[in-house]
C-alpha positions as a Markdown table, in Angstrom:
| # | Residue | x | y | z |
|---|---|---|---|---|
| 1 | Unk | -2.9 | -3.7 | 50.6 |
| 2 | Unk | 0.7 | -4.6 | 50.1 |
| 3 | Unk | 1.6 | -4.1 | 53.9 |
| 4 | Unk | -1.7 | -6.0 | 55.2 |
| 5 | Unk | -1.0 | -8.8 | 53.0 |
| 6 | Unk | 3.2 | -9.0 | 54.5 |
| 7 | Unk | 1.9 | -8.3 | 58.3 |
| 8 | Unk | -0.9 | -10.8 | 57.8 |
| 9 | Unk | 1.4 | -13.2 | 56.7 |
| 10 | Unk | 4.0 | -12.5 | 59.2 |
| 11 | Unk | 1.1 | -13.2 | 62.2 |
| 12 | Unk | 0.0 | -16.5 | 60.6 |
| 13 | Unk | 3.9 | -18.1 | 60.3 |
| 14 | Unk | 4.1 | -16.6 | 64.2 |
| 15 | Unk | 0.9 | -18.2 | 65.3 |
| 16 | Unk | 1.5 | -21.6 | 63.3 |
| 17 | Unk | 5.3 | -21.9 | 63.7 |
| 18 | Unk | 6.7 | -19.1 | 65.9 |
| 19 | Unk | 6.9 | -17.2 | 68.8 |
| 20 | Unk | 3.0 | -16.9 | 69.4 |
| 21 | Unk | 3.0 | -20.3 | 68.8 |
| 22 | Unk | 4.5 | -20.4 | 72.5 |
| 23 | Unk | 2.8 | -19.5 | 75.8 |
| 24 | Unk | 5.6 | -16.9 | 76.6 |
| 25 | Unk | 5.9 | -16.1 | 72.7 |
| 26 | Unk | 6.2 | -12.4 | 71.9 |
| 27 | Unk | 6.2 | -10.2 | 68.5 |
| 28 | Unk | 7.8 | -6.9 | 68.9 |
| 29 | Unk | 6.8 | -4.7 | 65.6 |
| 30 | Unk | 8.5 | -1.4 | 65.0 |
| 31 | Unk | 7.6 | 1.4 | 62.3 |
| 32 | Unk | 9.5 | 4.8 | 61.5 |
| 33 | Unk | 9.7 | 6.9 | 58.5 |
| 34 | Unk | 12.7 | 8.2 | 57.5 |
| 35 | Unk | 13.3 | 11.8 | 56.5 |
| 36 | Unk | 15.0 | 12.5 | 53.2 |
| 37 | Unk | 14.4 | 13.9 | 49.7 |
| 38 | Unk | 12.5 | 10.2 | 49.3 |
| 39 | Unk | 11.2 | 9.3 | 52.7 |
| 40 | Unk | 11.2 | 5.3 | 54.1 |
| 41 | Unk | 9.2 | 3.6 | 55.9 |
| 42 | Unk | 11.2 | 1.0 | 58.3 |
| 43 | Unk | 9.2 | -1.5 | 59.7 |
| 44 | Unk | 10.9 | -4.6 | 62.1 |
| 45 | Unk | 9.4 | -7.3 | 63.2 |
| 46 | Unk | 11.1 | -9.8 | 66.1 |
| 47 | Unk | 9.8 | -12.8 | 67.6 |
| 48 | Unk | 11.0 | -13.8 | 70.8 |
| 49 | Unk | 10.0 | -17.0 | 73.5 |
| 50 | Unk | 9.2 | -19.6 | 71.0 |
| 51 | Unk | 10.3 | -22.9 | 69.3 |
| 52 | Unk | 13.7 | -22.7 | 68.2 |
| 53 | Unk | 14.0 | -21.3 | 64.4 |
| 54 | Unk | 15.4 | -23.1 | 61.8 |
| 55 | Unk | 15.9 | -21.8 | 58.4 |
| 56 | Unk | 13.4 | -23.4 | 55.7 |
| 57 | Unk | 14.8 | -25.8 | 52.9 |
| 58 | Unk | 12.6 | -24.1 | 50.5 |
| 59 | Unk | 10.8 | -21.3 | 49.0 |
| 60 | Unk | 7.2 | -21.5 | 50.6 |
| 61 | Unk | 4.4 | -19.2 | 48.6 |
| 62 | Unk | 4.4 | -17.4 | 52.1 |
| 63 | Unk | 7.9 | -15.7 | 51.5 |
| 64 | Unk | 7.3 | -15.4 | 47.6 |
| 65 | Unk | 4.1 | -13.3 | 48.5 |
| 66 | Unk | 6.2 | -11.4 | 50.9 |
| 67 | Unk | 8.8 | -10.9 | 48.5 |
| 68 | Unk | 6.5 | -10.3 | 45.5 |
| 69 | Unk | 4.7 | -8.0 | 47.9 |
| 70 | Unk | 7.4 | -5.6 | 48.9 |
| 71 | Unk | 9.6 | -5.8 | 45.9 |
| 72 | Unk | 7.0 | -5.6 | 43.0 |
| 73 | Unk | 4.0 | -4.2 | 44.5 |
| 74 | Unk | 5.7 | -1.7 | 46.7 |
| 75 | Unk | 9.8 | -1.2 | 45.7 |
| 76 | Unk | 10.6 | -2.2 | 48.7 |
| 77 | Unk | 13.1 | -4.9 | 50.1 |
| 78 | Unk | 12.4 | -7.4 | 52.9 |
| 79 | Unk | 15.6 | -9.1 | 55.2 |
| 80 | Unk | 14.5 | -12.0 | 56.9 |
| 81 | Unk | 16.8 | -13.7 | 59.7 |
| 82 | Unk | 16.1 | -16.8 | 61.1 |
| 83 | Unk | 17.3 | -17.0 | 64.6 |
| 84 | Unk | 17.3 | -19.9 | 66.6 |
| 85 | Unk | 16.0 | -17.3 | 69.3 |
| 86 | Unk | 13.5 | -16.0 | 67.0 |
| 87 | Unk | 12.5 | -14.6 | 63.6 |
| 88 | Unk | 13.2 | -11.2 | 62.1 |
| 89 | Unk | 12.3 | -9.5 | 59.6 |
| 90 | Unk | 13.5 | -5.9 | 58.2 |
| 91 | Unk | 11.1 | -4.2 | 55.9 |
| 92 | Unk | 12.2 | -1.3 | 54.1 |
| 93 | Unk | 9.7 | 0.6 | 51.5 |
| 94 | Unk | 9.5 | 3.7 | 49.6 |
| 95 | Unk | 7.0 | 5.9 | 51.2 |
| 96 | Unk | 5.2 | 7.3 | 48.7 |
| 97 | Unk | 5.0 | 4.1 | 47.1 |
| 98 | Unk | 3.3 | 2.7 | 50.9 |
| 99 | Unk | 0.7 | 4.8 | 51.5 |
| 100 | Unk | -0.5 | 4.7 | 47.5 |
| 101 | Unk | -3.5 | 2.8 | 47.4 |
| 102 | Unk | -3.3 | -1.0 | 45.3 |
């Protein structure tokens, strides 16, 4: 439930603030796993075509659940970039730990 409630909130910050806010607004979402004696899952996320980005002034409860999310829930990590051209974000999270169910 962890990586519904990070991709939800991902789409909702696009749609209210982002690149699908936009006409010509794009979300580009890639996934791998990678191999090892403890596998990852990668996932990126890159909006492109909307409002310039600016970096927020504070902590919203968006990006604590996020981070809460990942970290806690899941061991993960989350990188988040805020490009004028668009938001990233860099997911990274134990696999095992992903497809366990909450």
């Amino acid at each position: 439930m962890s990586l519904s409630l990070l991709l939800h909130e991902l789409a909702t910050n696009a749609l209210k603030y982002g690149a699908l806010s936009a006409p010509a607004g794009t979300v580009r979402i890639r996934w791998e796993v990678e191999q090892g004696d403890h596998p990852l899952l990668r996932l990126s996320w890159r909006e492109s075509g909307g409002p310039p980005v600016r970096k927020p002034t504070s902590t919203g409860y968006g990006t604590q659940l996020i981070q809460f999310a990942i970290a806690y829930n899941l061991g993960g990590k989350v990188e988040q970039n805020y490009r004028t051209e668009g938001f990233e974000a860099e997911i990274v999270v134990p696999l095992e730990r992903a497809a366990r169910p909450d």
